[in-house]
LOKOL-828161 format. One record per residue (C-alpha): x, y, z; residue in three letters. Coordinates in pm, whole numbers, plus 50000, padded with zeros to 5 digits. Example, Ala and Ser with C-alpha at 12.3 -4.5 7.8 and 13.67 -1.06 7.14 Angstrom:
<pts>
<pt xx="51230" yy="49550" zz="50780" residu="Ala"/>
<pt xx="51367" yy="49894" zz="50714" residu="Ser"/>
</pts>
This chain:
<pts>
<pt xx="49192" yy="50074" zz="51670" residu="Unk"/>
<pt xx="49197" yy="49883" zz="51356" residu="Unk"/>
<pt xx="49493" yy="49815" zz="51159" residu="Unk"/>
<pt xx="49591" yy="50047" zz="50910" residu="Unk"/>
<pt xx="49864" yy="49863" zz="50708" residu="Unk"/>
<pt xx="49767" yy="49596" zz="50554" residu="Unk"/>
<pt xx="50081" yy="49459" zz="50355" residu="Unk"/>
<pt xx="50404" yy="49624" zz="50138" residu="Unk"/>
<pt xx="50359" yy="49668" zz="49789" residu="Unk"/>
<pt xx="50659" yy="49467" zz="49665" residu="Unk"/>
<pt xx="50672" yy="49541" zz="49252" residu="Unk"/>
<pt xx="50919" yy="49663" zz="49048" residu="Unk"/>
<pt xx="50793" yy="50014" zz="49011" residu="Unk"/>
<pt xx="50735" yy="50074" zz="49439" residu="Unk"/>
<pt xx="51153" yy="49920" zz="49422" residu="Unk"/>
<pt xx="51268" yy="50141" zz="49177" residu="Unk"/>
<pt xx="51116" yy="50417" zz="49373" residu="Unk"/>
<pt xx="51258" yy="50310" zz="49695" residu="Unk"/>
<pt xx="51598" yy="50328" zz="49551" residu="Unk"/>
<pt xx="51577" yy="50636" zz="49416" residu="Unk"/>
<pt xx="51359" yy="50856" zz="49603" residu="Unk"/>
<pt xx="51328" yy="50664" zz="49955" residu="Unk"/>
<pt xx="50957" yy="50559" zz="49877" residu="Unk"/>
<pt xx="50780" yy="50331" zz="49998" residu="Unk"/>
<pt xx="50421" yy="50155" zz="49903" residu="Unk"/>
<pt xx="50156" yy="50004" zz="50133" residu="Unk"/>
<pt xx="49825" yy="49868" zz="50091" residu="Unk"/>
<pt xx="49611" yy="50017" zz="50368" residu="Unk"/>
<pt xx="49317" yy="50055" zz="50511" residu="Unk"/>
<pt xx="49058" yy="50217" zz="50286" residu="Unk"/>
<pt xx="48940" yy="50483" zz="50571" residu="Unk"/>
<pt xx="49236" yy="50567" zz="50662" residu="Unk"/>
<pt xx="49365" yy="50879" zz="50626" residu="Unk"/>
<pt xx="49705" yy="51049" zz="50556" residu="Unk"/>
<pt xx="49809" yy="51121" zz="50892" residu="Unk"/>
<pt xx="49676" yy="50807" zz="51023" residu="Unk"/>
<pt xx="49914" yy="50639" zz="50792" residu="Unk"/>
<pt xx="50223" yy="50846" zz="50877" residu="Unk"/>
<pt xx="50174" yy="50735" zz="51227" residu="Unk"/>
<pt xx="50136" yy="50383" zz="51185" residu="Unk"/>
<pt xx="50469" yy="50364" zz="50966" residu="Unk"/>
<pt xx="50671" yy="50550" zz="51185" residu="Unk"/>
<pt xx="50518" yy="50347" zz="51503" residu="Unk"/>
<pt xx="50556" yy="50030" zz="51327" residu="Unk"/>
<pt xx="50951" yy="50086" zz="51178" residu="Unk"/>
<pt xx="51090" yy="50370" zz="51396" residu="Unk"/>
<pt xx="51135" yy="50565" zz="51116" residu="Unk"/>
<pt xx="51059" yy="50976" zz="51014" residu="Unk"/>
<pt xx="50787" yy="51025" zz="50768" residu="Unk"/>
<pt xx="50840" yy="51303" zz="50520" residu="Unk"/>
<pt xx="50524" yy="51237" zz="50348" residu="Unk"/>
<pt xx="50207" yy="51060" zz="50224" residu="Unk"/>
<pt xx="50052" yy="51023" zz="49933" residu="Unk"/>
<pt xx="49724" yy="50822" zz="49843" residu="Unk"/>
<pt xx="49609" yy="50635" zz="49559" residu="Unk"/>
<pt xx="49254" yy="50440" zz="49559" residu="Unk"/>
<pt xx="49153" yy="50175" zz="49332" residu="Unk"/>
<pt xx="48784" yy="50095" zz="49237" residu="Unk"/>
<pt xx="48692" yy="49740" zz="49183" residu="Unk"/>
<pt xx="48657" yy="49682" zz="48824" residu="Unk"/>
<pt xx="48353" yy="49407" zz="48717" residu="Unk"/>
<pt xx="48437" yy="49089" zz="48583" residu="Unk"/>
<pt xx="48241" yy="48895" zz="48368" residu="Unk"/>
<pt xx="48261" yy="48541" zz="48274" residu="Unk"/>
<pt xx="48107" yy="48334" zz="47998" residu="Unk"/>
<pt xx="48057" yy="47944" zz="48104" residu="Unk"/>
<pt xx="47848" yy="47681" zz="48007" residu="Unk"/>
<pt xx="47626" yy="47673" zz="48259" residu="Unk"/>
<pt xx="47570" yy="48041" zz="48240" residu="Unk"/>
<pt xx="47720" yy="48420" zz="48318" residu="Unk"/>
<pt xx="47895" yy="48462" zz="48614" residu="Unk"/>
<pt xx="47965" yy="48844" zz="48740" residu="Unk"/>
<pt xx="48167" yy="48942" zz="48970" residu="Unk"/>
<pt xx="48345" yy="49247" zz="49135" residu="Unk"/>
<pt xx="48744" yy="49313" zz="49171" residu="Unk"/>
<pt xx="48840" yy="49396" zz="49532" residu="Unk"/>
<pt xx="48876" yy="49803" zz="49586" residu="Unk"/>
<pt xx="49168" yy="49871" zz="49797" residu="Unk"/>
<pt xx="49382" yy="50171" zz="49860" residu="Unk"/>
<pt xx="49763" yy="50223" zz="49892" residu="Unk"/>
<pt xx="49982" yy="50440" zz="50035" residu="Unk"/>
<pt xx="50324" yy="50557" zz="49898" residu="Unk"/>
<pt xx="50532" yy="50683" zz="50226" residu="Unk"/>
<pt xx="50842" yy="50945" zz="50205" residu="Unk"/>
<pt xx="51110" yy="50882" zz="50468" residu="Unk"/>
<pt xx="51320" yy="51137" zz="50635" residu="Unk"/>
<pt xx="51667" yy="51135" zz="50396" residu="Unk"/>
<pt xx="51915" yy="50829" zz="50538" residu="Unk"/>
<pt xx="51631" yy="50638" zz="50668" residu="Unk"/>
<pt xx="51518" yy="50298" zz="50546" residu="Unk"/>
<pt xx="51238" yy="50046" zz="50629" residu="Unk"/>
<pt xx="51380" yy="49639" zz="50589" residu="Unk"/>
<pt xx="51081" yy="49490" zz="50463" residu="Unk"/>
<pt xx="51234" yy="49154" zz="50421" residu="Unk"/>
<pt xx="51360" yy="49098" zz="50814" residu="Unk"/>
<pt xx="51604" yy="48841" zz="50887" residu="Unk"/>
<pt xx="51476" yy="48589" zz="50580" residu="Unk"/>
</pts>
């Protein structure tokens, strides 16, 4: 089986959402699917998922002008994953740092 989280989204939007709604955002696998996800959180933390929602992200192209010519280039696509926990539940991201 291949692993389905990839890393936490750590920004100020997926913090102010895990404050107030108990949300939290992964960058995952691109195949993987909703319930695949669920399972892999609650494996990974020991927590109850509530819910799962997707978002995916196309790779943009990039262009760059040098002197020795045009370079182009494509931006990563990636998907992530913001997870709903079970109300009094909480994932520590951060460990023992």
């Amino acid at each position: 089986m291949h692993n389905i989280l990839i890393r936490p989204l750590l920004t100020e939007k997926m913090t102010d959402l895990n404050e107030k709604y108990k949300q939290y955002g992964f960058v995952v696998d691109i195949n993987a699917n909703k319930i695949e996800i669920a399972k892999a959180v609650e494996t990974k933390f020991e927590v109850e998922v509530v819910s799962v929602n997707t978002i995916r992200h196309k790779g943009k192209t990039k262009t760059q002008f040098t002197r020795k010519g045009k370079f182009s280039g494509r931006t990563p696509k990636y998907k992530k994953a913001i997870v709903t926990l079970k109300e009094g539940q909480s994932i520590d991201l951060f460990g023992e740092v």
